[in-house]
KEKOLPA-467141 format. One record per residue (C-alpha): x, y, z; residue number from 1. Coordinates in Angstrom, 2 decimals, decimal comma, always signed. Layout:
N
- X;Y;Z;k
- X;Y;Z;NUM
...
//
This chain:
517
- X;Y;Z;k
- -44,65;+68,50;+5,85;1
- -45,22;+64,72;+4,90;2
- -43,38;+65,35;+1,77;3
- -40,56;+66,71;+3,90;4
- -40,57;+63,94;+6,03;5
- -40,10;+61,04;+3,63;6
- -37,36;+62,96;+2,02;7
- -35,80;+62,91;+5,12;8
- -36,16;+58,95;+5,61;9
- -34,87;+58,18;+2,17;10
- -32,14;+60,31;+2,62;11
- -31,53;+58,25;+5,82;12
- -32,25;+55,09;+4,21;13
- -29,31;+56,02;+1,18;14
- -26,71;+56,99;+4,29;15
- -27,29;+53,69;+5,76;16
- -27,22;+51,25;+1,88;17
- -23,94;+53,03;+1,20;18
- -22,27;+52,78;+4,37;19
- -23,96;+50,09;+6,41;20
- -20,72;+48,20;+6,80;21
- -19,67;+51,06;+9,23;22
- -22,55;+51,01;+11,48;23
- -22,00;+47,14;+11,81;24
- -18,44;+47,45;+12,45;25
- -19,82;+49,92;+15,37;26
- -21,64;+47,31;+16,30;27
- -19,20;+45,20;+17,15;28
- -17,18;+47,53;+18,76;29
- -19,99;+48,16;+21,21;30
- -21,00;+44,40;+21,44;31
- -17,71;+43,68;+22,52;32
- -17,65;+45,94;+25,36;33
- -20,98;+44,84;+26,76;34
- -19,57;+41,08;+26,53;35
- -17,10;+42,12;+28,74;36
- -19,46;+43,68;+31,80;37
- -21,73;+41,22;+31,09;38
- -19,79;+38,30;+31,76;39
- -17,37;+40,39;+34,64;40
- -19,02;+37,92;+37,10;41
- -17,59;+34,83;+35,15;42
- -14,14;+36,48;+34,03;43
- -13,14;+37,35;+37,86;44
- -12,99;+34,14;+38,56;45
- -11,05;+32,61;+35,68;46
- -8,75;+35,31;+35,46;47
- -8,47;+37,95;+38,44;48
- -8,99;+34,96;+41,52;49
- -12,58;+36,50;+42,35;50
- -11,12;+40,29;+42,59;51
- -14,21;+42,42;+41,56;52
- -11,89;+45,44;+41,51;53
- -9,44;+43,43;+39,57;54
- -11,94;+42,48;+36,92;55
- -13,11;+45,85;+36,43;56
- -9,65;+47,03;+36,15;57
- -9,02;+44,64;+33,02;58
- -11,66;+46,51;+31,89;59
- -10,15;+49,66;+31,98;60
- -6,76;+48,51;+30,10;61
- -9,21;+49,14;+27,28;62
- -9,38;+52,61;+27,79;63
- -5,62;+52,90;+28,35;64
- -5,11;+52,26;+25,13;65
- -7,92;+54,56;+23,65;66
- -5,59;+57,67;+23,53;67
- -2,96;+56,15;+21,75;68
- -4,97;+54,43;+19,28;69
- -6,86;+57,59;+18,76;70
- -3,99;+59,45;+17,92;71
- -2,88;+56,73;+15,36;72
- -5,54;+56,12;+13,70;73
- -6,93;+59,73;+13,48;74
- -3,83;+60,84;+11,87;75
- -3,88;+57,91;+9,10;76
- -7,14;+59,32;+8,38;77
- -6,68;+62,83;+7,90;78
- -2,91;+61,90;+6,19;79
- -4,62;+58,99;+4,10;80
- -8,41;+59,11;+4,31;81
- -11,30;+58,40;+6,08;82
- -11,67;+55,12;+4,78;83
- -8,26;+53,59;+4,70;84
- -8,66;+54,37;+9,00;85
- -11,84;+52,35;+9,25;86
- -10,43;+49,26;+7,47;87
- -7,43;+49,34;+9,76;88
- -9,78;+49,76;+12,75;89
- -12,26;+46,99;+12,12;90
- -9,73;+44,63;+11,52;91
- -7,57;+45,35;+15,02;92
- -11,12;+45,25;+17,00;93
- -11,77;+41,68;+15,86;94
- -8,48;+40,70;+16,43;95
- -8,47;+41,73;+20,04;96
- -12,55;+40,39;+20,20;97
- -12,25;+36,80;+19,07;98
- -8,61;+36,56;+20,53;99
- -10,22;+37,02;+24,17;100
- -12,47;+34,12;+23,78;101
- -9,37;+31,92;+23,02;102
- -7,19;+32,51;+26,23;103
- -6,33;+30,24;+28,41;104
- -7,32;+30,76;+32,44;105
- -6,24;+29,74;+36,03;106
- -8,99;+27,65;+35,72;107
- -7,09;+25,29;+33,63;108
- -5,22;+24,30;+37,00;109
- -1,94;+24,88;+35,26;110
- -0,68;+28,23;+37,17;111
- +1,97;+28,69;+33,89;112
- -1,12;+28,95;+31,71;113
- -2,95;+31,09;+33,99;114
- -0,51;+33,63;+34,12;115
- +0,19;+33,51;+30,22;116
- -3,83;+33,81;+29,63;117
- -3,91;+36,50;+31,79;118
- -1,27;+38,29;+29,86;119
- -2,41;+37,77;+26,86;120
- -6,17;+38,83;+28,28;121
- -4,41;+42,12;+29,17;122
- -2,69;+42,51;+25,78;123
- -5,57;+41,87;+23,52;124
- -7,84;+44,57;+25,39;125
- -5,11;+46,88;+24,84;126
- -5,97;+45,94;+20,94;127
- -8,99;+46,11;+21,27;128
- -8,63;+49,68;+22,67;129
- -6,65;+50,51;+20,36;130
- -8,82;+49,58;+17,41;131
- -12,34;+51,21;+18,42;132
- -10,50;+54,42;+19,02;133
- -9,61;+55,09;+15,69;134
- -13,29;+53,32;+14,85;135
- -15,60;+55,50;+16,97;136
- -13,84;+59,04;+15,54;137
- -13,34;+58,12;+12,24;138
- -17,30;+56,61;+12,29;139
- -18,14;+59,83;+13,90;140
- -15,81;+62,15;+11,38;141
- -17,13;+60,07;+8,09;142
- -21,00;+60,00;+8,72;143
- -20,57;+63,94;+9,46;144
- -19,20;+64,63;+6,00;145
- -21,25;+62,88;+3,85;146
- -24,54;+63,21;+5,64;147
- -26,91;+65,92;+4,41;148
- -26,56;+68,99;+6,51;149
- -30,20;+69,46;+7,84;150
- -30,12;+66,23;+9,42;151
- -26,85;+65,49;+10,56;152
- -27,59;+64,68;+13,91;153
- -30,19;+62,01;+12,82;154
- -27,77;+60,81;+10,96;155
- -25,09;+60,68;+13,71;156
- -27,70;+59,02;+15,33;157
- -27,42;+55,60;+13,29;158
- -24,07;+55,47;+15,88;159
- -26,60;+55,39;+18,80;160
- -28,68;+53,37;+17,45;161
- -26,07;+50,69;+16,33;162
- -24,26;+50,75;+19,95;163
- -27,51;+50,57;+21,70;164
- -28,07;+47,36;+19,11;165
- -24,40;+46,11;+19,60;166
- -25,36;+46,47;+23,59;167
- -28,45;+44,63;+23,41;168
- -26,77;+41,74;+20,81;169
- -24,62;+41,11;+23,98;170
- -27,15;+41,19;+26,29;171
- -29,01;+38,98;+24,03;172
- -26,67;+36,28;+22,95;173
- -24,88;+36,08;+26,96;174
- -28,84;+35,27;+28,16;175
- -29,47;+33,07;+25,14;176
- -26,27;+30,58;+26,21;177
- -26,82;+30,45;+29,29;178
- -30,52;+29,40;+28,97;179
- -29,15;+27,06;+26,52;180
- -26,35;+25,47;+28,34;181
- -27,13;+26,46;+31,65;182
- -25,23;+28,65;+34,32;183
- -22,58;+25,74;+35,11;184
- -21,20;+25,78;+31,57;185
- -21,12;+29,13;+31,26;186
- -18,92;+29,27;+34,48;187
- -16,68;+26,76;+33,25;188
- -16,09;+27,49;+29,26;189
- -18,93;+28,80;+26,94;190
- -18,36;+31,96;+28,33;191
- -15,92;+32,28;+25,49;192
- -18,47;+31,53;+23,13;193
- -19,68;+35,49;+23,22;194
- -16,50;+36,58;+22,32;195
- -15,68;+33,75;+19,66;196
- -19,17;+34,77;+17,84;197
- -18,08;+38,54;+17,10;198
- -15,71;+36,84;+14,39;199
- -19,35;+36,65;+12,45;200
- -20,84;+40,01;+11,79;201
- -16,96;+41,18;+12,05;202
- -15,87;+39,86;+8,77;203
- -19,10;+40,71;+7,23;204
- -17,97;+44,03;+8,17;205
- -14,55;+43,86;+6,76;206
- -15,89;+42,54;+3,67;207
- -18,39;+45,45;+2,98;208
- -15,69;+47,82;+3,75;209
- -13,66;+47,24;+0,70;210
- -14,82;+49,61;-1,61;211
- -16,11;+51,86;+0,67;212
- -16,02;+55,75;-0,82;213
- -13,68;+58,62;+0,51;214
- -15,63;+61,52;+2,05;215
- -15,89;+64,45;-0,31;216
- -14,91;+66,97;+2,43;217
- -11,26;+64,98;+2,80;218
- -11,29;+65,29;-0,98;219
- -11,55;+68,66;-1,19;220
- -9,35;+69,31;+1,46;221
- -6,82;+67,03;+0,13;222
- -6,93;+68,86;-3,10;223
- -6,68;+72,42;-1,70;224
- -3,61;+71,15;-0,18;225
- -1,54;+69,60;-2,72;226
- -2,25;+72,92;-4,19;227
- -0,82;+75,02;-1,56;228
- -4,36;+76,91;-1,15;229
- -5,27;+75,44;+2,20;230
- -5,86;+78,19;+4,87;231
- -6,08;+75,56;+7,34;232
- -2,72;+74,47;+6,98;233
- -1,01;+78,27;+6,29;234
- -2,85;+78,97;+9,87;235
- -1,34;+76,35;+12,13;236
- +2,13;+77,06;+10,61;237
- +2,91;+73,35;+8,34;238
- +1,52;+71,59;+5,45;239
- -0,57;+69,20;+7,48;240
- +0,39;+65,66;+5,11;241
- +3,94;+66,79;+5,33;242
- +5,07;+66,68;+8,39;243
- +5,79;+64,03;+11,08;244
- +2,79;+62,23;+13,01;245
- +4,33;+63,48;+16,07;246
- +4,24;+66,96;+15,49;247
- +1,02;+66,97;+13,61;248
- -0,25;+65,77;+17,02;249
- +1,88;+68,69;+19,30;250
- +0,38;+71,54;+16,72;251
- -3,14;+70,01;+16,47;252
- -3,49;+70,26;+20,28;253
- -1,59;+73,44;+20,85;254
- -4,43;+74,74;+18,28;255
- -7,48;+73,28;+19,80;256
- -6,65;+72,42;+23,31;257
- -9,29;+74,79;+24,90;258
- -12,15;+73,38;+22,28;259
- -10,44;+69,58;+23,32;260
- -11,12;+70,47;+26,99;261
- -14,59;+71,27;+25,85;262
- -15,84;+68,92;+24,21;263
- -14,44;+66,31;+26,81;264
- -15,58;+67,24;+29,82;265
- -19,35;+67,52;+27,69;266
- -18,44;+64,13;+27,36;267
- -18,35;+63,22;+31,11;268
- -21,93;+62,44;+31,50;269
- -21,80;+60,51;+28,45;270
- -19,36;+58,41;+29,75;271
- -20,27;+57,46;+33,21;272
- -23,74;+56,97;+32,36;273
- -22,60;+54,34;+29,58;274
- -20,29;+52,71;+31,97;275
- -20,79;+53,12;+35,21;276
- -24,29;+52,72;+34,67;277
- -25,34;+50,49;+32,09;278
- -22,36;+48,23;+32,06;279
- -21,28;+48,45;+35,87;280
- -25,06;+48,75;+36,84;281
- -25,73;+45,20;+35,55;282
- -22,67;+43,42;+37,00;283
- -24,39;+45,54;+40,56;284
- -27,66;+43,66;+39,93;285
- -26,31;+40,13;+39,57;286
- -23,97;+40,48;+42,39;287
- -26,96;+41,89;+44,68;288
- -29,03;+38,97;+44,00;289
- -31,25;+40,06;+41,20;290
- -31,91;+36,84;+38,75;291
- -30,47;+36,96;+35,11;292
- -33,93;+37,24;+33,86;293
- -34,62;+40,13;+35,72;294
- -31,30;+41,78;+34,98;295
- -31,73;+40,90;+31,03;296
- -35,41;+42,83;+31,87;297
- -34,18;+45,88;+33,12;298
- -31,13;+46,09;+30,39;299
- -33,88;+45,58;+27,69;300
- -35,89;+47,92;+28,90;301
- -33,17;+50,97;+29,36;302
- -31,84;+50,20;+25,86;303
- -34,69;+49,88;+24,21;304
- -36,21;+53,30;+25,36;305
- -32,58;+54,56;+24,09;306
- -33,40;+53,42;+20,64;307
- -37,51;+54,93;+20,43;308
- -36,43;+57,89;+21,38;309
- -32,93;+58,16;+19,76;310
- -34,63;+59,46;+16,36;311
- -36,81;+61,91;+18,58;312
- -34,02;+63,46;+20,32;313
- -31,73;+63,59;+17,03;314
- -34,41;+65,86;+15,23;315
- -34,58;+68,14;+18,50;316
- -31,08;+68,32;+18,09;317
- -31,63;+68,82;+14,34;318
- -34,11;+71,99;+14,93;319
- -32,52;+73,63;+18,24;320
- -29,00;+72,75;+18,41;321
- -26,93;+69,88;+19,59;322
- -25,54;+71,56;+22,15;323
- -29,07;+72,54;+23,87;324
- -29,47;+69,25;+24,19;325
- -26,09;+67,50;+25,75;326
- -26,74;+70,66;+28,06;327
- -30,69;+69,32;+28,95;328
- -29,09;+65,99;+28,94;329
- -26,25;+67,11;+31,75;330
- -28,60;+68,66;+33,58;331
- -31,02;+65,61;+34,17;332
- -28,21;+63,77;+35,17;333
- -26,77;+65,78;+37,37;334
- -30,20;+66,08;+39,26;335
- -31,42;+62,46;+38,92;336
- -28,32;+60,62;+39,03;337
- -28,41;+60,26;+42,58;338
- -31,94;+59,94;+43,37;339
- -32,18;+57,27;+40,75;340
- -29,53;+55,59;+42,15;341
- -31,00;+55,57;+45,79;342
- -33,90;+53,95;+44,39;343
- -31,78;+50,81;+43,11;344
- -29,83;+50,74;+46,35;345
- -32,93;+50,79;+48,67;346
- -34,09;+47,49;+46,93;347
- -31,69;+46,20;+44,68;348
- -33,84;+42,95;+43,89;349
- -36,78;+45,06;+43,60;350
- -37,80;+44,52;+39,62;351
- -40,44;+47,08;+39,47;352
- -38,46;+49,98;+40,80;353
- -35,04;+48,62;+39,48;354
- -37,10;+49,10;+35,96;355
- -38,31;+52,50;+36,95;356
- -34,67;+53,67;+37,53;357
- -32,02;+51,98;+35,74;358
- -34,25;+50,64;+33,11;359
- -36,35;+53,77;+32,09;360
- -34,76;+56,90;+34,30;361
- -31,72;+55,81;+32,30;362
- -33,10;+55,34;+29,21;363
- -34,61;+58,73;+28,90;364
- -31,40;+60,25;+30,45;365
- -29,58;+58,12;+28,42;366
- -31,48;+59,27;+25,00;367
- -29,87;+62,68;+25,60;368
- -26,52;+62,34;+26,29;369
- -26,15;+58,98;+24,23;370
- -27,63;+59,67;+20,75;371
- -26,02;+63,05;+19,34;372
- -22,28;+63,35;+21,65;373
- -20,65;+62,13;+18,51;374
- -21,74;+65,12;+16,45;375
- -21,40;+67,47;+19,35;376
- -17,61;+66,44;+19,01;377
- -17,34;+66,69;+14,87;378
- -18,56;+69,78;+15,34;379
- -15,79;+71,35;+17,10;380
- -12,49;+71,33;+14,67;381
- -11,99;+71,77;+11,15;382
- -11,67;+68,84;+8,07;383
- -7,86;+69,76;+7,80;384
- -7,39;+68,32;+11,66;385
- -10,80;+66,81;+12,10;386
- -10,08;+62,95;+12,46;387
- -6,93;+63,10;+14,63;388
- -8,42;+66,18;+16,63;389
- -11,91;+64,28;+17,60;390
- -9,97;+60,73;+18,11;391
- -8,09;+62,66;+20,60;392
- -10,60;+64,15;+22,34;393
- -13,05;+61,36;+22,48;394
- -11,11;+58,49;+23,43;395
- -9,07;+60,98;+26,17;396
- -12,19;+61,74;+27,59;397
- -13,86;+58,15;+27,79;398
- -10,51;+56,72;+28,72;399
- -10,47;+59,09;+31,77;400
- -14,85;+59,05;+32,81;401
- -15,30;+55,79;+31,26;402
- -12,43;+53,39;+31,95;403
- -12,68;+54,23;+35,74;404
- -16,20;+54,26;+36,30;405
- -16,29;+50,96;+37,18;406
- -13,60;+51,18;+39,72;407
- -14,81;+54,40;+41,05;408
- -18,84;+53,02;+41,14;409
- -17,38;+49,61;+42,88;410
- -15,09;+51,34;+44,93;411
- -17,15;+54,25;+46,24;412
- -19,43;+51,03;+47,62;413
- -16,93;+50,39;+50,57;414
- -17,76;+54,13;+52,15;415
- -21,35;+55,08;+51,02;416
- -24,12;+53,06;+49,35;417
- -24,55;+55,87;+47,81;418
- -21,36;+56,59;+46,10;419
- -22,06;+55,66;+42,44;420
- -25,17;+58,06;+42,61;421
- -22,84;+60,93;+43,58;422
- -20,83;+60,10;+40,83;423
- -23,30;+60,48;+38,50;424
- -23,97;+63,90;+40,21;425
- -20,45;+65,37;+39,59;426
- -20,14;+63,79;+35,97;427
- -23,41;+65,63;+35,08;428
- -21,94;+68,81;+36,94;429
- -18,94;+68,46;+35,38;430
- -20,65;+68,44;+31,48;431
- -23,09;+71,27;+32,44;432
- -20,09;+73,12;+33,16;433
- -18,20;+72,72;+30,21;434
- -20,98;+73,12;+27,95;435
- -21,80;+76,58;+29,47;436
- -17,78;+77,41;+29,41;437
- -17,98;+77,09;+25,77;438
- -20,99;+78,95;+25,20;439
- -19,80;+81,54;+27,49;440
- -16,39;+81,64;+25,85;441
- -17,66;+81,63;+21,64;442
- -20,00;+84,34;+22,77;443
- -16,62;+86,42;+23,81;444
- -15,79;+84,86;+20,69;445
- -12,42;+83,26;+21,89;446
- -13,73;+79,97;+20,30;447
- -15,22;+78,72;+17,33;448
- -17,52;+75,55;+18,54;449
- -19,16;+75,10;+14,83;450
- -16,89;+73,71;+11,94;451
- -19,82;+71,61;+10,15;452
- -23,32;+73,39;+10,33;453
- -23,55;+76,92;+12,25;454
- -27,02;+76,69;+12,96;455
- -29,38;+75,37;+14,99;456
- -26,26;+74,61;+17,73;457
- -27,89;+76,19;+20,96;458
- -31,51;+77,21;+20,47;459
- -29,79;+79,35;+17,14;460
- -28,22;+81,73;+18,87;461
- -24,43;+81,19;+20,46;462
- -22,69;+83,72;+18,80;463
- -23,48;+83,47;+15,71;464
- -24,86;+85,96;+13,30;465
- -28,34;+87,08;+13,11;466
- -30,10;+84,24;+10,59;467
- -26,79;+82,55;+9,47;468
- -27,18;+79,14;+8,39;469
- -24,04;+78,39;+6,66;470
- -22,47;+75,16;+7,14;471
- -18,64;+75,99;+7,51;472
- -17,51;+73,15;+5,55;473
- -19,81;+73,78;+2,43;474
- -17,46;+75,92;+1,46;475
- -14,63;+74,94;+3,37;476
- -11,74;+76,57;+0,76;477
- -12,99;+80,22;+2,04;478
- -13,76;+79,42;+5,56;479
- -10,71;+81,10;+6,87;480
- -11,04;+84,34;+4,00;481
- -14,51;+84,93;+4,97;482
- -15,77;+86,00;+8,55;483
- -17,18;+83,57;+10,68;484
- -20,55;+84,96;+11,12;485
- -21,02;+85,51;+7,23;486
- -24,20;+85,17;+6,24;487
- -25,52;+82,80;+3,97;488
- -25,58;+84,95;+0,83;489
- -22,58;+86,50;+1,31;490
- -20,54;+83,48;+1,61;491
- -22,29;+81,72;-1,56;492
- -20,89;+84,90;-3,20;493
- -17,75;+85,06;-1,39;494
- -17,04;+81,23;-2,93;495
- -17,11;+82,44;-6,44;496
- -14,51;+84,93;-5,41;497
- -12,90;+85,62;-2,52;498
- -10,01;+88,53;-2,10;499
- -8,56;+89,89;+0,96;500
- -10,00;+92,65;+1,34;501
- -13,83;+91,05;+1,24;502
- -12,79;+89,54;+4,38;503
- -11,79;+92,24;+5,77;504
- -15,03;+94,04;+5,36;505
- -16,94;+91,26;+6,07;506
- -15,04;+90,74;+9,57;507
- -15,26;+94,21;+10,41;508
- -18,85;+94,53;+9,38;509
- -19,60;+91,90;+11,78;510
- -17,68;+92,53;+14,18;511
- -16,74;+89,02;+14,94;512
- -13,65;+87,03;+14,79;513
- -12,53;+84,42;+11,77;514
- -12,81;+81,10;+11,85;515
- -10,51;+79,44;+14,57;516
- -8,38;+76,71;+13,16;517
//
């Protein structure tokens, strides 16, 4: 009851004094981002010659890097720690942030500088890709582990809230200087000012990262290791800190491939909602004729349902499983994506029904699939592999729904008003697929889709065994000696001591699989 409840809050309140300096860091990852759509109008012209294709394409050099910079940064933090990847992340992001504010542009009138500015646009959102890889996964990995099991998906959802904050501190501060300066000077150079600003909250951020603590579940891990009694490692065939990066990365998707393809088509709602909606949507609105009040309006307004109802959602998700809702989520979007969109493109300067689709259609759908992806993702691989395994997955999916988005929602223009909406169709048809693939397939039990908390994960009951609540890290040194479906009491036992042939009985008993690694 109410005492419940505030234990609850100051549990969140302690998760967010200890590590507040990575939910501002995600805050900058996200404002930056938003800076980026938000000003597209202003950046085609100084540095893809009025090309609204070309400008969204810049865009997506972001997400070519996001694979790469997954992969590098989720291996230093499952070779190094959790908190050593961070540092390096925050650091990159700003790097590539501030440095795109500093460029110079064609409109200099110097072609030499043009083309160098461009270049160096290009390379510094390759940076910044890089960077927020490693920063949304290792976020993602870290809040996971050290967050109190019964509400770890209200505590994944401080990462909603903070990129639904970073989102609207773009928003904010774009509107704020050009109602300062006026729409002439942001054409011709405080457009840079956005970007320049980041440097602000981002060294805060760097600051309050110094002594930030390890997670205890890479701790343990790490120790189990070093001490040859990692099951994890014996599993995949190496000793996971000994071996190259490279073929940590083969073996690590050779052993979760199938749960990879999972979790990132779940993402694909996730994805084209974020950025072919939000972001492109906006960029839509100005270049249809809608003022920047109203657009500002109608951003507000989607965002801020996002964050009243991110807390909601995140204790649904808490009490019936994460995966029942990014399935609800899918759904809606693959229903009302199009419908929604039809709305906008009937009257795109319309305010009232532009706010009744983008600004709170979205929201709500956006609530769902925005606020507890991140755990749905954790969830899926073990500590051992955990960082490298979700970087990879993530920042593959996102780079592939996300980064062309925009280029599919501006392209799809030229042969259907229509198109984005369909897009939004087959990314929701495309999640509600691989949600129920998973299901389907760890009810055959050829997967394992819980690594962190068994239950709630779909309405309690995906394979699992009857009343098992066991989170599969809490005892993470016998997950792979005691059956998967082990109930609570037996594995609390099966911790103290733990022989081969209690596994066997338990697995047999059960009739269930171990624990995929």
């Amino acid at each position: 009851g109410r005492a419940a409840a505030m234990g609850t809050g100051s549990e969140l309140l302690g998760l967010i004094r200890s590590y507040w300096s990575l939910l501002l860091g995600n805050v900058v990852e996200w404002y930056e981002f938003a800076v980026y759509g938000y000003l597209a109008v202003y950046l085609e012209q100084h540095f893809f010659r009025g090309s609204k294709i070309g400008v969204w394409l810049g865009f997506g050099v972001t997400f070519l890097a996001r694979p790469l910079g997954g992969v590098l940064i989720g291996v230093i933090g499952d070779r190094f720690g959790r908190s050593k990847a961070v540092n390096i992340s925050i650091v990159g992001m700003l790097v590539g942030t501030v440095g795109q504010g500093l460029v110079p542009t064609y409109s200099s009138g110097n072609e030499t500088l043009g083309h160098i500015g461009f270049v160096l646009l290009i390379i510094l959102r390759f940076v910044q890709g890089l960077s927020a890889a490693g920063e949304i996964g290792t976020i993602s990995t870290y809040l996971t582990e050290v967050a109190s099991h019964h509400l770890l998906c209200r505590g994944i959802a401080l990462i909603a809230i903070t990129c639904n904050l970073g989102i609207l501190a773009a928003q904010f501060v774009v509107y704020a200087i050009t109602r300062a300066l006026g729409e002439e000077a942001v054409k011709a150079w405080a457009w840079r000012l956005p970007f320049v600003l980041a440097l602000i909250p981002g060294l805060i951020a760097i600051w309050g990262r110094r002594g930030i603590p390890e997670s205890h579940m890479f701790l343990e891990q790490q120790k189990e290791e070093q001490s040859g009694a990692s099951a994890e490692s014996q599993e995949v065939g190496f000793e996971v800190r000994q071996v190259s990066s490279i073929r940590r990365v083969k073996t690590i998707v050779s052993a979760h491939w199938l749960n990879m393809l999972i979790g990132g088509g779940a993402l694909a709602s996730t994805a084209i909602l974020q950025y072919g909606g939000f972001v492109w949507g906006q960029s839509f609105l100005v270049h249809a004729g809608m003022t920047a009040d109203d657009t500002m309006l109608v951003g507000l307004c989607s965002r801020v349902v996002m964050l009243i109802l991110a807390m909601p959602v995140a204790w649904l998700a808490d009490v019936v499983g994460v995966a029942w809702v990014m399935l609800i989520g899918s759904l809606g979007f693959m229903l009302g994506g199009l419908p929604l969109w039809s709305m906008v493109q009937r009257n795109p300067d319309d305010l009232n029904q532009v706010m009744l689709s983008l600004g709170v259609g979205f929201g709500v759908l956006g609530s769902m699939l925005l606020t507890v992806p991140f755990y749905f993702i954790v969830e899926l691989f073990p500590t051992a592999v955990r960082n490298t395994a979700v970087c990879i997955c993530f920042n593959v999916s996102l780079s592939i729904f996300g980064g062309l988005a925009p280029i599919m929602a501006q392209a799809s223009l030229s042969w259907s008003p229509l198109g984005p909406g369909i897009m939004y169709a087959v990314g929701g048809c495309i999640s509600v697929l691989s949600i129920l693939l998973g299901l389907f397939l760890q009810s055959r039990n050829v997967v394992q889709l819980t690594h962190v908390r068994k239950e709630p994960y779909f309405v309690q009951s995906c394979g699992a065994a009857r009343g098992a609540k066991l989170s599969c890290d809490e005892s993470e040194s016998v997950a792979q000696k005691v059956d998967s479906s082990t109930t609570r009491d037996e594995s609390e036992a099966a911790v103290q001591q733990v022989d081969s042939s209690a596994s066997t009985e338990a697995s047999s008993s059960q009739g269930t699989s171990p624990v995929q690694v």
